[in-house]
Structures are given as C-alpha cells and as structure tokens.
C-alpha positions in Angstrom: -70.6 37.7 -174.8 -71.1 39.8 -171.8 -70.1 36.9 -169.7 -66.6 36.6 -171.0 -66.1 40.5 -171.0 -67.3 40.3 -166.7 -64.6 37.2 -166.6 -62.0 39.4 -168.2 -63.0 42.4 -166.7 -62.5 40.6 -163.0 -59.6 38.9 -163.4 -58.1 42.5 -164.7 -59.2 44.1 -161.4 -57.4 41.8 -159.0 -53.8 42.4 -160.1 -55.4 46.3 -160.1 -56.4 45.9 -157.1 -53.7 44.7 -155.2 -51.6 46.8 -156.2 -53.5 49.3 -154.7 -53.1 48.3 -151.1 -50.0 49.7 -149.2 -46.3 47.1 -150.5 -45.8 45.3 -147.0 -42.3 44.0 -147.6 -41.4 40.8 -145.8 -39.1 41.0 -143.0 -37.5 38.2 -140.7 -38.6 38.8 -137.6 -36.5 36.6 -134.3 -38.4 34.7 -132.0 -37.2 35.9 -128.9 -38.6 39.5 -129.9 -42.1 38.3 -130.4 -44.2 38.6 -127.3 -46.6 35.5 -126.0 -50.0 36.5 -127.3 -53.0 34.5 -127.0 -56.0 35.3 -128.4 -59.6 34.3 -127.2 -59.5 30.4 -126.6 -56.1 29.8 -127.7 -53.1 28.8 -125.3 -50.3 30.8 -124.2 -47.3 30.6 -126.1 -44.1 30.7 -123.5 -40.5 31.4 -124.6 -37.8 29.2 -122.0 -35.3 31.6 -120.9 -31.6 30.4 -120.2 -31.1 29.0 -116.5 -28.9 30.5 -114.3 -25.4 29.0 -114.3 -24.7 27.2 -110.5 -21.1 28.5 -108.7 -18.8 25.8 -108.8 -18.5 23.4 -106.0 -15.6 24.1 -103.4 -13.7 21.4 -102.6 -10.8 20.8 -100.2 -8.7 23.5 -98.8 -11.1 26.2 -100.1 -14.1 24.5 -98.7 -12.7 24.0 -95.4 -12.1 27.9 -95.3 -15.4 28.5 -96.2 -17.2 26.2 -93.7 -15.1 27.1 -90.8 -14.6 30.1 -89.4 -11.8 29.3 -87.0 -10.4 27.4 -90.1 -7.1 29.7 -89.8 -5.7 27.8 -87.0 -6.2 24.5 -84.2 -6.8 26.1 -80.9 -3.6 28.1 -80.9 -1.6 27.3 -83.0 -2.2 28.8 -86.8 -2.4 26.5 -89.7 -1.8 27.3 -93.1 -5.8 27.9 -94.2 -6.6 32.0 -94.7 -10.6 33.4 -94.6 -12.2 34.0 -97.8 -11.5 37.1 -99.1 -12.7 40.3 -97.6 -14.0 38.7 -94.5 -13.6 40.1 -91.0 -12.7 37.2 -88.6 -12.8 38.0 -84.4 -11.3 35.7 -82.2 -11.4 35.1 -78.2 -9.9 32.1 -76.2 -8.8 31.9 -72.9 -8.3 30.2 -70.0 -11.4 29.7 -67.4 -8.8 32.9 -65.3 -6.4 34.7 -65.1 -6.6 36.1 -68.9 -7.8 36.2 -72.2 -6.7 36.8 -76.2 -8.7 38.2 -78.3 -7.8 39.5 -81.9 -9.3 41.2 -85.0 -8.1 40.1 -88.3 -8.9 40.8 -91.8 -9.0 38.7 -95.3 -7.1 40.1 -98.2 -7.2 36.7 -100.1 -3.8 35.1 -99.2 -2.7 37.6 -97.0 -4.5 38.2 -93.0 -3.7 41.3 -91.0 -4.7 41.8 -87.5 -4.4 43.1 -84.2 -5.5 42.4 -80.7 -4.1 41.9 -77.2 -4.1 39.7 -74.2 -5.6 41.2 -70.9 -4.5 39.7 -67.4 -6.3 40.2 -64.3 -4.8 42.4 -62.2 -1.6 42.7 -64.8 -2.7 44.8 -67.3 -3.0 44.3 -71.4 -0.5 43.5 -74.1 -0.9 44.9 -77.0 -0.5 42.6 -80.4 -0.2 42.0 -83.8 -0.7 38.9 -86.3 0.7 38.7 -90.2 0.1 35.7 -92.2 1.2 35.3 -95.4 -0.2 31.9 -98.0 2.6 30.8 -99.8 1.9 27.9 -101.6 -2.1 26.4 -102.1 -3.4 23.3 -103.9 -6.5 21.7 -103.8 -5.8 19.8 -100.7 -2.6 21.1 -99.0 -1.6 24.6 -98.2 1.9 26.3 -96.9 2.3 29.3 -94.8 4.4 31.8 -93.0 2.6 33.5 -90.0 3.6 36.1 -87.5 3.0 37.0 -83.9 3.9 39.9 -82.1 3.2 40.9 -78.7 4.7 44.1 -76.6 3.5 45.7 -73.3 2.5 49.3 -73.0 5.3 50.1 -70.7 8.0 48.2 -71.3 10.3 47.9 -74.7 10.5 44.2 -74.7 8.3 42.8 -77.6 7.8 38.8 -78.1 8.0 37.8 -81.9 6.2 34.4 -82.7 7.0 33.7 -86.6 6.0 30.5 -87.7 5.7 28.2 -90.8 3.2 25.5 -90.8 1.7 23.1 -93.7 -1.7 21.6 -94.0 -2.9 19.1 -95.6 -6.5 17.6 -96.3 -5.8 13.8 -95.1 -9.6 12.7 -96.9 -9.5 14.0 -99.9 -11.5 16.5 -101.4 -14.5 16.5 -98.3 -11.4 18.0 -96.1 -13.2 17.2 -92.9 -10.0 15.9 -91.4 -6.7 18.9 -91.7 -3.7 18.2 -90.1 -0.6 20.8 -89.8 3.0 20.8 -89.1 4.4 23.4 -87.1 7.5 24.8 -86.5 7.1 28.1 -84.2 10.3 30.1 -82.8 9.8 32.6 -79.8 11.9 35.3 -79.3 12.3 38.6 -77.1 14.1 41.7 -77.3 17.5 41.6 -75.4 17.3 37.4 -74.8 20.0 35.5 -76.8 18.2 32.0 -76.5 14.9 31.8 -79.0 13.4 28.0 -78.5 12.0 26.3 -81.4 8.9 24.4 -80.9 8.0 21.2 -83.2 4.7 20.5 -83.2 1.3 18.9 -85.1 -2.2 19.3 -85.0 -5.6 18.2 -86.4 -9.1 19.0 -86.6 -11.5 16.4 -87.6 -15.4 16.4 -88.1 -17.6 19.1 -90.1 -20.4 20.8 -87.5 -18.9 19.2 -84.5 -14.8 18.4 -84.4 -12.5 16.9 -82.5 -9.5 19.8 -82.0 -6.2 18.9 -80.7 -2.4 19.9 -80.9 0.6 19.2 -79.0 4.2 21.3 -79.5 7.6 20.4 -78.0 11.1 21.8 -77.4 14.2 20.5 -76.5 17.4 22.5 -75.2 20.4 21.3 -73.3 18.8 20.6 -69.8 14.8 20.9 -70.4 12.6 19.3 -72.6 9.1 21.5 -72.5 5.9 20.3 -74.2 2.4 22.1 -74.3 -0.8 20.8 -76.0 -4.5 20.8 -76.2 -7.2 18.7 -76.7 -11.3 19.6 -77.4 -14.0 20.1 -79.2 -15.6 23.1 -81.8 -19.4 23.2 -82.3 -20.9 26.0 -85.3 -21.4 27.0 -88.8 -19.6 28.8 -91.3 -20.0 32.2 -89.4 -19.8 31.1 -85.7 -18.1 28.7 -83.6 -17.2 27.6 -80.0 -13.9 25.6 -78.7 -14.1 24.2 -75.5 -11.5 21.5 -74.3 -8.5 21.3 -71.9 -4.8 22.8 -72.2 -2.1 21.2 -71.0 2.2 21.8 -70.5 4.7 20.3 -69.0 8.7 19.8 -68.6 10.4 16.7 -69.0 13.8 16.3 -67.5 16.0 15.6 -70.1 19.3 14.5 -67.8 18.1 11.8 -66.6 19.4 8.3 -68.0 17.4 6.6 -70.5 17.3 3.7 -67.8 15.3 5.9 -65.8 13.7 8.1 -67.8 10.3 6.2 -67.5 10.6 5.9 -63.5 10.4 10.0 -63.9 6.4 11.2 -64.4 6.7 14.3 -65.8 4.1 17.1 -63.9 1.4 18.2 -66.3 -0.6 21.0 -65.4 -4.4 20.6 -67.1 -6.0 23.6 -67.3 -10.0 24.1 -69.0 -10.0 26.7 -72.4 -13.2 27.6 -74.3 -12.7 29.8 -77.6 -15.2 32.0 -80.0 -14.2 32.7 -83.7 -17.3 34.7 -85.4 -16.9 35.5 -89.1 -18.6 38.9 -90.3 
C-alpha cells in the first residue's frame, strides 16, 4: 500500500514540478544569427558567406579605352574612342626639332575638354584648345565630332581643326586592331580657301602596336598628302609612340601619261609621343 501511494505521489510531483521552472517559449531562431561555437572536442561550425559579384568583362570599344591610354587618337589624328570617365589624359609628341604639342585633356564620359599649346624653338608658343564630342557608340564602332583650335598670343588669327572620324573594331570583340575614317577641315581667320583632308588610320597589337595614318587633299593645282608610320609600347596608364612622319605634294597638272614619270618629294622626318593616363 505504501508503494502505490510513493508511485502516485511521484508521478503527481513531476507535472508539479515543471511547472515550477521559468515557461521558456519556443522561438525560431535564423541560422545566419547563430554564431559558430564549438565546444571542447567538437568541430567548428562555419556559415559560407555570399561571394563577391566579378565586374563585367569589357569588350570592344570600351576595352580598347580602357587599355590604351592614347586610345583617343593614331598619332595625330583623333579617332572616335573617348577615356573612361573622370580620367585625366596628358599628351606630348613632337618632332626630334624644331617643336613640340603637348595638351591636357579631361574625361567627362562622352565628352573630352582640353587645352595645351605647341612651343617652337626660337618662335614662341601657340596657345590651344581640343573639344570632342561621342556621338554615336556600339560595342565595336564608335562616331565622333572633334575640335581643334589653335591661336598665337599676338596675333588674331586662330586655326580651327573640326573633324569627324569613325572607328571601328575590325576583330571583333578583342578590338586589338581599330581603324578610323577621317575627314578633317583646316581653316584660319581672314583665309577664304579651308582644305579638306580624307584620310584613314589604324592601330594594331595590344602592349606593342603597329600605328599608322596617311591624309590627303586635293584642290585645283596641288594634291598634298601627309602620313605616319610607328610603333606604341605601354599599359593602360602609360605609353610611348615612336615612328617616322612623312608629307608631300603631288602635282596634280601633269597628264595621266606622265603622272608616274613624276616622283613626288617626300620629306621623312622621326616623331616620338608620350600619353600618360592619371
């Protein structure tokens, strides 16, 4: 008898019991918000976090930009590529003597702005100013108006350079080979004639490239043609041109009969070039 009464009497005092301890209600608790813990002996318990998400590969036109920091033009001639925005390009080429151009010019996405100058030994310095403007971009071809402007400190003559040229990616999406299509008018204040000049240009290769342009005009009496040919070695924040320039004047009156008896003169002359990206 006093057995069953010390059964009953404990399985009363459970129920009693528990209910004495403090109500703990169950809660969802996420997994992210529980901390690694490991105790004596037991293994840690890690939590992957997202990875990172990669930038997008640049292709084309934009990946030329990016990679080359004389991008914006051949040797001297502009082509239709801009800097990526909110870069600060400087520029220097010149001949071995008499001169030099150097210019400053700032990204503001499809829009440059600059200014520089050419300094002559003995001479003096112009002072100048380049615009260019990106109208139309694709993935591998590109259209734009440019502008040149250049005006002595004494004198009220300025020469205006505007241009439109289009460049296209001839490989596809690597863009390691660009060729442009120029058409460039010079004009100064107070001259009635303003020659046109046709002209094309390429650059091929990626660290190392082959550079080269030729531009021509043609009036009533004088065909006049100027080129260049070299090379550009660097990076994507420096890079050096070195190569020969070259311009000459064809004589346009003479007979077609003729007109391979007469060797034009061409004047070769050596260039080198700096763009640095900053």
């Amino acid at each position: 008898m006093r057995r069953s009464l010390a059964a009953v009497a404990a399985l009363v005092s459970v129920p009693v019991l528990a209910s004495a301890q403090p109500a703990v209600a169950p809660s969802a608790v996420p997994v992210a918000s529980v901390p690694a813990y490991a105790g004596p002996g037991a293994t840690p318990v890690a939590i992957p976090s997202a990875a990172p998400t990669a930038a997008p590969e640049l292709v084309g036109i934009a990946r030329r930009e990016k990679d080359d920091p004389a991008a914006d033009r051949a040797y001297l001639a502009r082509t239709a590529l801009v800097a990526p925005k909110g870069t600060v390009t400087f520029q220097a080429r010149a001949p071995i003597a008499p001169g030099a151009l150097g210019q400053l010019t700032a990204s503001l996405g499809r829009v440059e702005i600059g200014v520089g100058g050419i300094a002559i030994i003995e001479e003096g310095a112009v002072l100048g100013f380049n615009g260019k403007v990106q109208l139309l971009r694709g993935r591998r071809a590109a259209l734009a108006a440019t502008l040149d402007m250049f005006k002595p400190p004494d004198e009220e003559d300025t020469l205006y350079m505007p241009s439109l040229v289009a460049s296209f990616c001839a490989d596809g999406d690597a863009c390691d080979t660009l060729l442009s299509v120029h058409l460039t008018m010079f004009a100064v204040d107070g001259e009635e004639s303003a020659p046109v000049f046709g002209g094309v240009s390429f650059s091929k290769g990626r660290r190392a490239k082959l550079v080269g342009e030729i531009h021509m005009t043609d009036d009533e009496s004088d065909s006049v043609f100027a080129g260049y040919i070299g090379g550009r070695w660097g990076g994507p924040k420096v890079a050096f041109d070195a190569g020969i320039g070259f311009a000459g004047e064809l004589d346009s009156a003479s007979s077609c009969s003729d007109c391979y008896d007469d060797d034009p003169e061409v004047i070769p002359y050596p260039f080198v070039g700096l763009s640095a990206r900053m």
